[in-house]
VOGU-3710 file (C-alpha; in Angstrom, 3 decimals, decimal comma):
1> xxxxxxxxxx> -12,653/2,858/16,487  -13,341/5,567/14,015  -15,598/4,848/10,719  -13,234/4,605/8,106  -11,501/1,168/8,902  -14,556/-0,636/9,170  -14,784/-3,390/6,399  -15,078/-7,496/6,759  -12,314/-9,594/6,539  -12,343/-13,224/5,113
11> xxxxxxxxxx> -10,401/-15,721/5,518  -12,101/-18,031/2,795  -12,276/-21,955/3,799  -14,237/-24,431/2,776  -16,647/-23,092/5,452  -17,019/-19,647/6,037  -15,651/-19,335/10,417  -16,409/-15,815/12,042  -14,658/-13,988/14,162  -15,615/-11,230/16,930
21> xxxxxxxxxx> -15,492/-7,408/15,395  -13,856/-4,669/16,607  -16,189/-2,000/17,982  -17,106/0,418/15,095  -20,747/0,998/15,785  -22,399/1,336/18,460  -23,528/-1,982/18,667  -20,143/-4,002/17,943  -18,861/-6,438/20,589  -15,331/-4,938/21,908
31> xxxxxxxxxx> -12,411/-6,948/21,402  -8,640/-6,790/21,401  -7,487/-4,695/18,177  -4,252/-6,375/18,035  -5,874/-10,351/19,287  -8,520/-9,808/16,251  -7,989/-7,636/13,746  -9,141/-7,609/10,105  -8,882/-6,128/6,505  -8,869/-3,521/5,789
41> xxxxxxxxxx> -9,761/0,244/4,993  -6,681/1,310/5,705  -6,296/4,127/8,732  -5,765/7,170/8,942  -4,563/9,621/11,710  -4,305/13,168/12,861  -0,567/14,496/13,830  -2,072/14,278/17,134  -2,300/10,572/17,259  1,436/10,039/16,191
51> xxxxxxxxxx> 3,927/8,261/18,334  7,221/9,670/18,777  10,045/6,714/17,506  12,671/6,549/19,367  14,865/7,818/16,482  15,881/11,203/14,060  15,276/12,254/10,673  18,260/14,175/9,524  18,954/15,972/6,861  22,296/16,231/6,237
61> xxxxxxxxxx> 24,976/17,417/3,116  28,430/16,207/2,148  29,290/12,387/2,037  28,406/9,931/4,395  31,488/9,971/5,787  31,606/13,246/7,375  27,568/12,497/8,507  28,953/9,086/10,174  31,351/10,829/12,002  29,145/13,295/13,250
71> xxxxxxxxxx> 26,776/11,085/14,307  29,347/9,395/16,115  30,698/12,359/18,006  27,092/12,688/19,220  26,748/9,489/20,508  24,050/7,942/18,331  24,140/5,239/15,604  23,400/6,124/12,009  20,561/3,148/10,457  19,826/4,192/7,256
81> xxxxxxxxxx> 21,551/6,899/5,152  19,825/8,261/1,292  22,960/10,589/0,409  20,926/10,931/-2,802  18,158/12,647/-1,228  20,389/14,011/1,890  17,899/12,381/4,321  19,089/9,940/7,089  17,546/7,672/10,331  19,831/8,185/13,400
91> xxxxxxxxxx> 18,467/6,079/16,591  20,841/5,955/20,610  19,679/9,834/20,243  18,358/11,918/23,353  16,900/15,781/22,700  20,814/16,948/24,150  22,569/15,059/21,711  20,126/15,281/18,976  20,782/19,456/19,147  24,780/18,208/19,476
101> xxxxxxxxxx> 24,044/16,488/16,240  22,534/19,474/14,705  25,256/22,025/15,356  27,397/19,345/12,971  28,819/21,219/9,845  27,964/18,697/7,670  24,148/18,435/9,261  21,166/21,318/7,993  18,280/19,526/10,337  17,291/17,212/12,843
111> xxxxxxxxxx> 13,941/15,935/13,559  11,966/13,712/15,879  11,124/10,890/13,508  7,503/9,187/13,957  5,739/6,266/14,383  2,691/6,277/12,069  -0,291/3,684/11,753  0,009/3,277/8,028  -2,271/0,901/7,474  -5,164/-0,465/9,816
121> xxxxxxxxxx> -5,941/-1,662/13,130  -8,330/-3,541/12,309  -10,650/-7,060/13,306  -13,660/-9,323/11,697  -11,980/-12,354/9,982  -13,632/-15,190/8,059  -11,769/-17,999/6,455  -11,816/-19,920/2,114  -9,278/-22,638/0,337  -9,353/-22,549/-3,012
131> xxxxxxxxxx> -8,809/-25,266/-6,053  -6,385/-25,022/-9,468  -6,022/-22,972/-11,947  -4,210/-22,910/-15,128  -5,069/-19,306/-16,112  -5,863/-16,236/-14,830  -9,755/-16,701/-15,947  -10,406/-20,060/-14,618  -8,612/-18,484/-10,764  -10,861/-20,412/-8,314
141> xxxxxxxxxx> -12,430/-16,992/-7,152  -11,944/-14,875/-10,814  -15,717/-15,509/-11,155  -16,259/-13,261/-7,744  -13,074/-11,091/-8,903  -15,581/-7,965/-9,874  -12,470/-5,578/-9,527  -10,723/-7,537/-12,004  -13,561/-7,314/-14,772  -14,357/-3,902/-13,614
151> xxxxxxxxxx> -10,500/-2,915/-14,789  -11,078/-4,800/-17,979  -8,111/-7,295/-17,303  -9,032/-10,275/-19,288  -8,890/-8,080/-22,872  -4,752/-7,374/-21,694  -4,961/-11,088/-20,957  -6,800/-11,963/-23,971  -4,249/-10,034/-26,187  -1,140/-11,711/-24,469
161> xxxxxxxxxx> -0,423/-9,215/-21,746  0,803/-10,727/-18,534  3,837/-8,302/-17,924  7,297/-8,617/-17,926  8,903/-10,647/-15,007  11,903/-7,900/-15,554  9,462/-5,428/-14,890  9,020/-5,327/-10,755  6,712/-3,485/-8,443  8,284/-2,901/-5,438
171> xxxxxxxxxx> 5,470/-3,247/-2,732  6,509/-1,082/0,427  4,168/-2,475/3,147  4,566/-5,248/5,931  6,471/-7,457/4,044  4,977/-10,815/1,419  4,514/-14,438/1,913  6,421/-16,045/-0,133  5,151/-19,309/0,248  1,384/-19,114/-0,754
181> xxxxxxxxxx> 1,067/-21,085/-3,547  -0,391/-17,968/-5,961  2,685/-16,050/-4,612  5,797/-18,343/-4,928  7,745/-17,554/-7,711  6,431/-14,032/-8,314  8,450/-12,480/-4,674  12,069/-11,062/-6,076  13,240/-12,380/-2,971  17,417/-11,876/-3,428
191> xxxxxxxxxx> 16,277/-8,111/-4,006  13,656/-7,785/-1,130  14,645/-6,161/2,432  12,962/-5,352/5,998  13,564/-1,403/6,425  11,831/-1,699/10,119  14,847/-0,285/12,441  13,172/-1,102/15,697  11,142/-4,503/16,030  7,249/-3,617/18,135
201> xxxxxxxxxx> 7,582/-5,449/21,707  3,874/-6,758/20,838  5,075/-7,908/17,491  8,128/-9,572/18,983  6,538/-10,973/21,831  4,282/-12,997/18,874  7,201/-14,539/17,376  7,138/-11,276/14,769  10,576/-10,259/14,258  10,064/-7,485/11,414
211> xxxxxxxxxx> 13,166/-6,195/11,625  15,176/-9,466/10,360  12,465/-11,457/8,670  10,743/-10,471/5,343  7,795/-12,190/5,898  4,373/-10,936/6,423  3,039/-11,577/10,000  0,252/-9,079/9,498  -1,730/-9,508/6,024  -1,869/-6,415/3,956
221> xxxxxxxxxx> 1,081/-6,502/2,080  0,413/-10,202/0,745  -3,074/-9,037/0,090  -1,616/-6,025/-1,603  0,952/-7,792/-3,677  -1,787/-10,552/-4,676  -3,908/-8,060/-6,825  -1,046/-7,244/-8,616  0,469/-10,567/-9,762  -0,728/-13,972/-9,214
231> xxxxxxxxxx> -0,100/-17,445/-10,350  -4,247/-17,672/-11,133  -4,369/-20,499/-8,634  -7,041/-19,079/-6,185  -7,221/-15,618/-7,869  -5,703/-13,628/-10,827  -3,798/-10,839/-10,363  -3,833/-7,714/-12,928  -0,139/-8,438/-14,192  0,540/-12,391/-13,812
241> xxxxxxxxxx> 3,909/-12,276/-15,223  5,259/-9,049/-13,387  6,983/-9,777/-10,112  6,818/-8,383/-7,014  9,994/-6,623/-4,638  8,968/-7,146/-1,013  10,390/-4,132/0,914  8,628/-4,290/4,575  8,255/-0,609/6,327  5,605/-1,555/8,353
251> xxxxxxxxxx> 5,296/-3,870/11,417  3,392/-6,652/12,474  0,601/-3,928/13,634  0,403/-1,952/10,204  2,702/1,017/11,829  6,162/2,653/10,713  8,365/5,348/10,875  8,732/8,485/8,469  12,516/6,967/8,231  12,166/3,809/7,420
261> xxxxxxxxxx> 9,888/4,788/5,080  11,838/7,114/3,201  14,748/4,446/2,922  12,416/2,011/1,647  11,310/4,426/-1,650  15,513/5,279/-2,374  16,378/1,625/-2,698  13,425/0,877/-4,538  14,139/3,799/-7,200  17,825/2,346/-7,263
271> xxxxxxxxxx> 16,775/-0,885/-8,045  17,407/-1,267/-11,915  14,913/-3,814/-12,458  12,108/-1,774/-10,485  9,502/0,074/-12,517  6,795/0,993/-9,951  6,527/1,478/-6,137  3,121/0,659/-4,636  2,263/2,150/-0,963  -0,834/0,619/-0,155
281> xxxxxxxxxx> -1,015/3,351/2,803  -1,139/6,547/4,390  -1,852/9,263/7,215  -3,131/12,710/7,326  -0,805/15,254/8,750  -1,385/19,081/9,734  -0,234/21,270/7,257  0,984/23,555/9,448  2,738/21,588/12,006  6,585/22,170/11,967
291> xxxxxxxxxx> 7,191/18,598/12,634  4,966/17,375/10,364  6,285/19,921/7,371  9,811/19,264/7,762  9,380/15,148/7,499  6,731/15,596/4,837  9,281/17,224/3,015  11,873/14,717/3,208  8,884/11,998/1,877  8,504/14,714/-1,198
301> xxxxxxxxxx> 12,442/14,400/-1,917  11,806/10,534/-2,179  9,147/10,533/-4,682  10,524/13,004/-6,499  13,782/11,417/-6,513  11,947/8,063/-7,188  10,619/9,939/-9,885  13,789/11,095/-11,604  14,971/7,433/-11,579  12,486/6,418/-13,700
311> xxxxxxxxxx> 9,886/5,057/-11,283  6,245/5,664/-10,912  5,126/6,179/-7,247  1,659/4,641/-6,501  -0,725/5,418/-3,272  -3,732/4,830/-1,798  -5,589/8,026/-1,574  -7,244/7,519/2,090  -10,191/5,948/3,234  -12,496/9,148/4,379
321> xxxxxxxxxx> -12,727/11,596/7,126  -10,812/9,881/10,179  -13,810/10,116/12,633  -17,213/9,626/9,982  -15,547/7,330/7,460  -17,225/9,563/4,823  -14,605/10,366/2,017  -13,557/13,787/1,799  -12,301/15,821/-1,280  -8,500/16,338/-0,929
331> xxxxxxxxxx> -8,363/19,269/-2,987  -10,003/21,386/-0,630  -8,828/19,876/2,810  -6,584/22,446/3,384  -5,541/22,180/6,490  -4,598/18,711/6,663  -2,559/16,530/4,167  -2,374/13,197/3,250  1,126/11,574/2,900  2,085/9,734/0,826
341> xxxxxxxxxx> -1,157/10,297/-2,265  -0,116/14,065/-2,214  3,551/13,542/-2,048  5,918/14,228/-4,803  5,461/13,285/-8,158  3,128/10,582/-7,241  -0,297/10,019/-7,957  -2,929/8,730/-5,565  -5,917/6,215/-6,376  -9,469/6,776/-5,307
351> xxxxxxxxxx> -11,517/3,339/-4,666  -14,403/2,445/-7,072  -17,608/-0,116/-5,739  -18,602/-2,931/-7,174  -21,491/-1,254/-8,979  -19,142/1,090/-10,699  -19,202/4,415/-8,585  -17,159/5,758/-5,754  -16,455/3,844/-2,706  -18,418/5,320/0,222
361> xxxxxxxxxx> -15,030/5,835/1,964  -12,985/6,289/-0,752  -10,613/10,517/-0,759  -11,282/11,983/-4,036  -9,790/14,968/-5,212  -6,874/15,291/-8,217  -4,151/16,104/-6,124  -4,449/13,281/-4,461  -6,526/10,735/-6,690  -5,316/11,007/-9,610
371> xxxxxxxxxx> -7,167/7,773/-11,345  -9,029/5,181/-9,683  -9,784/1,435/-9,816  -12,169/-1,661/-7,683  -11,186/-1,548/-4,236  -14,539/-3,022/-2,795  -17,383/-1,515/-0,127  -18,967/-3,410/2,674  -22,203/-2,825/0,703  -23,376/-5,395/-1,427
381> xxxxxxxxxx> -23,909/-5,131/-5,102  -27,295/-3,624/-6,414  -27,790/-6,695/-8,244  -25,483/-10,141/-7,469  -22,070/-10,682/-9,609  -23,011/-13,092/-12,377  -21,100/-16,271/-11,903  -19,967/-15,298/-8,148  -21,033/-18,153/-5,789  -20,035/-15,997/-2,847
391> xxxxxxxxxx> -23,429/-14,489/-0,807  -24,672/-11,252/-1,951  -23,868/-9,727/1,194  -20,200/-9,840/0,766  -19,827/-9,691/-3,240  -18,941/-6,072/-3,093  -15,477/-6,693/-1,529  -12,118/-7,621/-3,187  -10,230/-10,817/-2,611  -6,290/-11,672/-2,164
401> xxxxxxxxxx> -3,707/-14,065/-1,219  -3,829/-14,176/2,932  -0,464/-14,408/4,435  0,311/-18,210/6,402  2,728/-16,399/8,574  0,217/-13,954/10,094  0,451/-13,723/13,972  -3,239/-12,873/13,942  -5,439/-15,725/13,236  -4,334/-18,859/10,933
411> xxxxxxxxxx> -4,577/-19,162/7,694  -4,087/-22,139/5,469  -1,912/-23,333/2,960  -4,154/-21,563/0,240  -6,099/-18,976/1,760  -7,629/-16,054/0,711  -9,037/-12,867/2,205  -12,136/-10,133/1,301  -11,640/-6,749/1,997  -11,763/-3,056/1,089
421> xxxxxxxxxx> -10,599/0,057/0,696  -8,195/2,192/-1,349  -5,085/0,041/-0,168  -6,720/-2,275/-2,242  -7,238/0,178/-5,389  -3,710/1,186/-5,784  -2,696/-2,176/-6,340  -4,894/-2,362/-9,174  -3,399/0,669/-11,003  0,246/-0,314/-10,080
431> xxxxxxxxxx> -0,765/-3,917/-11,929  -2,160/-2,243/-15,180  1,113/0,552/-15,268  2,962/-2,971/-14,919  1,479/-4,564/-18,187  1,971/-1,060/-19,893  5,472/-0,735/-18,847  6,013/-4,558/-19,827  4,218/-4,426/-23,175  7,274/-1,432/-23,955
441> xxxxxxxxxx> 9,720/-3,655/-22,853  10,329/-1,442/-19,746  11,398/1,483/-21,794  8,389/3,958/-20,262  9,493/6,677/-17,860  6,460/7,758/-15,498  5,478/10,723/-17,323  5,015/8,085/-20,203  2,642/5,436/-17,963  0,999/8,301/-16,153
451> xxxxxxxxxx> -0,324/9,562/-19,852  -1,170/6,370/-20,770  -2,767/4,981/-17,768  -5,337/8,946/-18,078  -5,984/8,355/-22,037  -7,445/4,980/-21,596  -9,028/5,271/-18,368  -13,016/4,925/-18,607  -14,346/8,435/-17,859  -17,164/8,204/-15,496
461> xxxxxxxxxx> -17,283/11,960/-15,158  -15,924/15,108/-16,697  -12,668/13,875/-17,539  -9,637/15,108/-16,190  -11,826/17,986/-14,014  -14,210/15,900/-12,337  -13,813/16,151/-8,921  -14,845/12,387/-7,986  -13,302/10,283/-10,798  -10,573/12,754/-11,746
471> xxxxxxxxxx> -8,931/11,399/-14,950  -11,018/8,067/-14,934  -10,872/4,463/-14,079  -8,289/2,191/-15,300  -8,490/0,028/-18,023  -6,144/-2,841/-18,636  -7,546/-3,793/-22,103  -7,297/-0,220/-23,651  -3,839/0,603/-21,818  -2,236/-2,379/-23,842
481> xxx> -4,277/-1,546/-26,963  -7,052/-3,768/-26,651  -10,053/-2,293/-25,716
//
């Protein structure tokens, strides 16, 4: 396993239980990725290490209609059609009657569609329960909640900011629990969806059926979705009144499809009620592979079109080079791109430590990491959190909601999880452009919340041209005007 998803998962219990680790140095015990995995850097991967999915990208123009019945004449099925974006998922395709397809009148392109590990295979796990709450600030773990103090979320709190539950983040990842206790209640359940065409036969064979179930048998998007709203029960989360779309693209084992993907971002920017989209993941892709260009393009017309609608797009910037771990800088990588923090009109988020500075993993780079916020290290802290009754040695990572439905390893009623990496910093930003947007009444467009979010950041560099920090790190309490 390369570098850059090594970090420690916990599953915090009243007593912390370890589990085996994934080889990632040379002196890891092996284990099964998918029998023990863990949190989280997410992954990344070279074109190389793609999967082919058994389904088509097309690009088509006209109505649906005509692309139906071409599809149809060709012998496949059409699963999802964008006629917004002229972008569609055809599956019951071979390479013969994919070209049919192509010839169509109504059809400009048709390509392989992939399968993509968007966020990690990972493996350490460690279990904690927590007590009540009543407000953010007295969270069972806010007192180990560095990120959260880091982003200066208790001043927005302080001043009355918990967002709007009008204003919603869709959260495009492997789907939310809806039943942990700091969860339920926040999940916009009638407007959530499963955009996974074709269920994993590993996933399935689990009891993981992520192509008619919303619920989260991996982790990462509950995690994901905890940092942004929370009932304060075990921890807070940066918006506590915002609530949360669950729209699952990725499968029990953190992978996807280009397609499924690209669905997922259309009906969130059609949503009327949906103000952000947060993709807590992402892959590097050639530059100059055909393949790769063509479907990168079609993720482009999605963010852009997300864009248009009023939404801002959110990503994780990467977690490093995909062999050293090392982040790179993602302005001058240029043969390789990373989809989705360079995508669009988006903006990417680079991951901050504990004691204020870059991650060791974390991308950096404007076009790609645009702002920044906490998104943990496995180092510990220079000197221990004040109030944190965690041990030193794992301080420096983040904590969030762990899914009960997980096929991995069981987690309790109210369990909660440690990790890192810049899945875990977008969340953060997408929770403060929440508060911002809901403080307005929902009235911002994205050029508005991308200004505001860059004014009030905390400039640890040269702002705005610093190549680490870019335009800052976000604060919560200056963003809503209370510094």
């Amino acid at each position: 396993m390369s570098k850059q998803t090594r970090t420690l998962l916990l599953v915090v219990a009243v007593a912390l239980v370890a589990a085996a680790c994934q080889p990632d140095t040379p002196t890891s015990p092996a284990t099964d990725d998918i029998a023990q995995p863990r949190v989280s850097k997410q992954s990344q991967m070279n074109l190389g290490d793609a999967i082919e999915a058994d389904a088509y990208v097309v690009e088509f123009g006209g109505s649906v209609a005509q692309l139906e019945a071409a599809v149809a004449d060709a012998g496949g099925t059409l699963v999802h059609a964008s006629p917004e974006i002229g972008v569609a998922t055809v599956i019951d395709l071979d390479d013969k009657s994919a070209s049919r397809l192509k010839r169509a009148a109504s059809v400009k392109d048709v390509m392989r569609d992939l399968m993509v590990q968007w966020t990690p295979s990972d493996a350490d796990l460690e279990v904690v329960e927590a007590g009540p709450a009543i407000d953010p600030i007295t969270a069972f773990f806010f007192p180990c909640q560095w990120n959260m103090t880091q982003a200066n979320c208790p001043a927005a709190w302080a001043a009355g900011e918990f967002g709007d539950p009008n204003v919603k983040v869709a959260v495009l990842d492997s789907g939310i629990d809806p039943t942990h206790p700091d969860m339920a209640g926040r999940v916009d359940l009638a407007n959530s969806r499963t955009f996974v065409s074709v269920n994993n036969p590993v996933c399935l064979a689990n009891g993981a059926d992520d192509v008619n179930s919303l619920l989260d048998f991996r982790f990462h998007g509950t995690f994901v979705a905890g940092i942004i709203t929370s009932n304060g029960l075990g921890v807070a989360g940066v918006a506590p009144d915002a609530t949360v779309v669950a729209l699952k693209t990725n499968n029990c084992l953190g992978s996807g499809s280009f397609g499924d993907l690209i669905a997922a971002i259309v009906y969130a920017a059609n949503l009327p009620d949906v103000h952000v989209i947060n993709m807590s993941l992402g892959a590097y892709f050639a530059k100059n592979d055909p393949t790769a260009k063509g479907l990168n393009a079609a993720v482009n017309k999605a963010v852009n079109y997300a864009n248009s609608k009023g939404v801002l797009v959110v990503s994780s910037a990467g977690n490093g080079d995909p062999i050293t771990g090392i982040g790179i800088n993602l302005d001058k990588d240029g043969n390789f791109i990373h989809v989705p923090s360079q995508s669009g009109a988006g903006i990417g988020v680079w991951a901050g430590n504990v004691d204020g500075g870059l991650a060791s993993y974390s991308n950096y780079g404007r076009t790609g990491a645009w702002v920044g916020a906490g998104g943990g290290d496995e180092f510990p802290p220079t000197d221990p959190v004040p109030g944190c009754f965690l041990p030193t040695a794992i301080q420096g990572f983040v904590l969030s909601p762990c899914s009960n439905h997980s096929i991995f390893f069981i987690c309790g009623p109210a369990s909660y999880l440690l990790g890192a990496g810049t899945s875990f910093s977008a969340p953060m930003v997408s929770g403060v452009a929440a508060l911002v947007d809901g403080q307005a009444g929902g009235s911002m467009n994205p050029g508005q919340l991308k200004t505001t979010l860059k004014n009030t950041a905390d400039d640890l560099g040269k702002k705005g041209t610093d190549v680490f920090f870019s335009h800052g790190r976000v604060n919560a309490g200056a963003a809503v005007g209370n510094p």
